[in-house]
N, C-alpha and C positions, 0 to 999 in steps of 0.2 A: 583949485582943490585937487588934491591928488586922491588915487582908489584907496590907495592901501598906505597907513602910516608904519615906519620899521622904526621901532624906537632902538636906538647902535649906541652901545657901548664897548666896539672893540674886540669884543670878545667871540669866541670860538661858536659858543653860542648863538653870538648874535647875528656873526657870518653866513650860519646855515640858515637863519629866517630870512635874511634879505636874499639869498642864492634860492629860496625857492619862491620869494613874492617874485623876482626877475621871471621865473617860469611861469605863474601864474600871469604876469602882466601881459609878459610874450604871447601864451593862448590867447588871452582874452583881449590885448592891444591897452592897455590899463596904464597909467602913470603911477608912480613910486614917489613917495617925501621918506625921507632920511631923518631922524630925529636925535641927536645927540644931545643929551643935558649933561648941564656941567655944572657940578659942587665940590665942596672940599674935599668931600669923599671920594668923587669920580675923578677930580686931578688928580688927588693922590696917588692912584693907581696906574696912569699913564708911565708909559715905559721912560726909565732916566734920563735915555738918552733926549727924548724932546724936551729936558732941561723944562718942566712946566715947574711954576709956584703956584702951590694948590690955594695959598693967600691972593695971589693976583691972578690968575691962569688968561692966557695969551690965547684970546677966540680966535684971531684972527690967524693964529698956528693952528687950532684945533681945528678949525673949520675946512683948511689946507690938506690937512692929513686926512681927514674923513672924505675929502673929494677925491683923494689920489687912493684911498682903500673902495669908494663908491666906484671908482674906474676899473678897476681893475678887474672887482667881481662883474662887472658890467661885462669883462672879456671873456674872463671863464666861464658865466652862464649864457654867450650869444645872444647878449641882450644888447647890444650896444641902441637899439634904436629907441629901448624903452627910456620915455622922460624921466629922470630923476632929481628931483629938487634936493637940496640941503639946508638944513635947518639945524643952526648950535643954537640950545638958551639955557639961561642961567637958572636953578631953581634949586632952592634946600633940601625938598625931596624929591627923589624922581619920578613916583605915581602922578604928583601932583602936575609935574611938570607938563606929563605924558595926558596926562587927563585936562588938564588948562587947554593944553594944544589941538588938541582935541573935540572939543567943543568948539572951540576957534574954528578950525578949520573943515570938520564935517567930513571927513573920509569915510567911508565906505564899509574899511577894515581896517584893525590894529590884526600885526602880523608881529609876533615877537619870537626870541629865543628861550627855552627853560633851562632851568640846570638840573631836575629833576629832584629827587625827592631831598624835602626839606624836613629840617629838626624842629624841636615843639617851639623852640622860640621862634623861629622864622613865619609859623604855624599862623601865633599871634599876632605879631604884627604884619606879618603878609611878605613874601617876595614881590617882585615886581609884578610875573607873569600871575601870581595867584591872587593878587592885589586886585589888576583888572580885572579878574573872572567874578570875583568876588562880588566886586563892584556892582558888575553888568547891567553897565550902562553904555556899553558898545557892542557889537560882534568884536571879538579877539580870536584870532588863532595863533597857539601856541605849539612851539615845533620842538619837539624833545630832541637833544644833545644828539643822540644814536642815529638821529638822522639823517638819508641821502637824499638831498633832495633832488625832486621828480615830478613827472606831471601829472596831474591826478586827472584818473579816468573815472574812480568810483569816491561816493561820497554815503557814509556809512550811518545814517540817523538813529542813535539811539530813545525811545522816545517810548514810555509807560500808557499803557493801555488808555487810560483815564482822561490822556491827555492829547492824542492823535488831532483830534477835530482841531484844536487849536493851536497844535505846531506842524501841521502839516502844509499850510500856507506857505512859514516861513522855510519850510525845506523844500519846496517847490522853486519858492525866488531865488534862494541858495544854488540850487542845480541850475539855473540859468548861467546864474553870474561865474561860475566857477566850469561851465562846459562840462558835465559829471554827470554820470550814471545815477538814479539816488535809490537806495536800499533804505526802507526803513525795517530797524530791528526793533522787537518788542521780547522782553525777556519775562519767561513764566516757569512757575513750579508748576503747573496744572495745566502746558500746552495744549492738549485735548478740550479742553475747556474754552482756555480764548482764544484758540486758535479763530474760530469762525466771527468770532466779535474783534479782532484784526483784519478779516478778509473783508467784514462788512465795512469797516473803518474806514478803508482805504479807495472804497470804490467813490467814482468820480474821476480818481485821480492819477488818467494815464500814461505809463510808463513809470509808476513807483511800484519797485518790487517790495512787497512784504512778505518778511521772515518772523516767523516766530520762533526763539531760541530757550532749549529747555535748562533753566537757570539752575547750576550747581549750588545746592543748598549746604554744602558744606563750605561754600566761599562767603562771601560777601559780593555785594553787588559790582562794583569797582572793580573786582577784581575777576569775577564774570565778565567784565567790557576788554579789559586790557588783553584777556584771555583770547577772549572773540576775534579780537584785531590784530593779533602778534602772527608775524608771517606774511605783512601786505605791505606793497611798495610802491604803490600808487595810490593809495586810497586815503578818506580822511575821515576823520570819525564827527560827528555834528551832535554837542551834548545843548539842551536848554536848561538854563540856570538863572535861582531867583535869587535877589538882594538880597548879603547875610548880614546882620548885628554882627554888635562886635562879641555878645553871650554865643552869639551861633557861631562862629568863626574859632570859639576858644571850647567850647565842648561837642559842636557837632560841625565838626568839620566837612566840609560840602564833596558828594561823591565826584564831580565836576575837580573838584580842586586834586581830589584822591587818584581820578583817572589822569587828570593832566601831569603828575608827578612821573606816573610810572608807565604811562602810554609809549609804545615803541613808534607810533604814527602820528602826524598833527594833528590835534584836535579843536573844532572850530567852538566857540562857546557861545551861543546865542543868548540875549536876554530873554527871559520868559516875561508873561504879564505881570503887574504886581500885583499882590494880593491886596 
């Protein structure tokens, strides 16, 4: 079983997710799987020159090239020591793909690329990265377009008053496994107020800074976070997120999905409990 699954498709995107699990594995000594799925869709799009048929597609080419672009990045991030496994499979769609594999094999973390903010139909039926968040039924962290990847020294918990006792566990294990400072942030209209029901919150729990941040009520919440976080280039922001319907998905689009679109820093997306 490998720590961290990268699901690759080739793309620019998906380059920078894998160049920063390499960093990640590096600190932490962590193994890497590669995850390519391949449909009609995703042959098609393969550059001409590999000569693919998106009707027959040639895994045995596919699988070739994704080890000679796994190599490479393995030089560029000085990772050559980190294990990386490769993995091409076939599947109609690629959530599913990604998600089959997944349960299969018990990684740690999905680590993907975004492409940033999506249109209403994309909304609906889901991108890839917003798909699994959605989902969450794993940790995923999603690494926006914009980013250089680095090693993350700080780890940024965004986390609602209400709810501290019981994601603060999981932000604890989180700063373990990622070697990371952890700040947890609680955003308020009425700082003064919980400021003291934040400080009480948090005791027990040493070495977690808490910040209470005075929430601009002319934004929205989302856009409070991304605001917070623009200007860091080591850090990673750590959101909890519960299973959406597919009514919740098409009128109340999740603030988790709304930060990951427009985030300048990865964002890690934790499952929360179900209700």
């Amino acid at each position: 079983m490998a720590n961290i699954l990268v699901p690759f498709d080739f793309s620019v995107n998906a380059t920078t997710a894998l160049d920063q699990a390499c960093l990640v594995a590096v600190k932490k000594r962590l193994s890497i799987e590669v995850l390519h799925i391949v449909n009609f869709k995703t042959a098609s799009e393969y550059p001409a020159d590999w000569g693919v048929d998106p009707h027959s597609p040639d895994l045995h080419m596919i699988r070739k090239k994704l080890n000679e672009h796994v190599d490479e990045r393995k030089r560029t991030c000085s990772a050559v020591e980190v294990p990386i496994e490769i993995s091409v499979k076939e599947s109609v769609m690629v959530n599913g793909g990604i998600i089959n594999h997944m349960l299969h094999k018990k990684s740690d973390l999905i680590m993907m690329g975004t492409h940033g903010t999506t249109n209403a139909i994309e909304r609906f039926w889901g991108t890839n990265s917003s798909t699994m968040i959605n989902h969450s039924l794993f940790p995923v962290m999603v690494v926006p377009p914009q980013w250089k990847p680095a090693t993350f020294n700080e780890m940024i918990a965004a986390v609602a008053l209400k709810e501290i006792s019981e994601c603060l566990p999981q932000v604890t294990k989180w700063t373990e496994w990622l070697h990371v400072a952890p700040t947890l942030v609680t955003m308020s209209s009425v700082p003064e107020v919980d400021k003291p029901l934040l400080e009480e919150a948090v005791k027990g729990y040493e070495g977690v800074k808490a910040v209470m941040v005075d929430k601009k009520n002319d934004m929205p919440l989302w856009k409070n976070l991304v605001a917070f976080t623009e200007n860091r280039n080591d850090t990673l922001l750590v959101m909890f997120v519960h299973e959406r319907t597919v009514l919740e998905k098409l009128f109340d689009y999740s603030i988790t999905s709304k930060v990951a679109e427009r985030i300048h820093i990865p964002l890690l997306a934790l499952p929360a409990k179900h209700k």
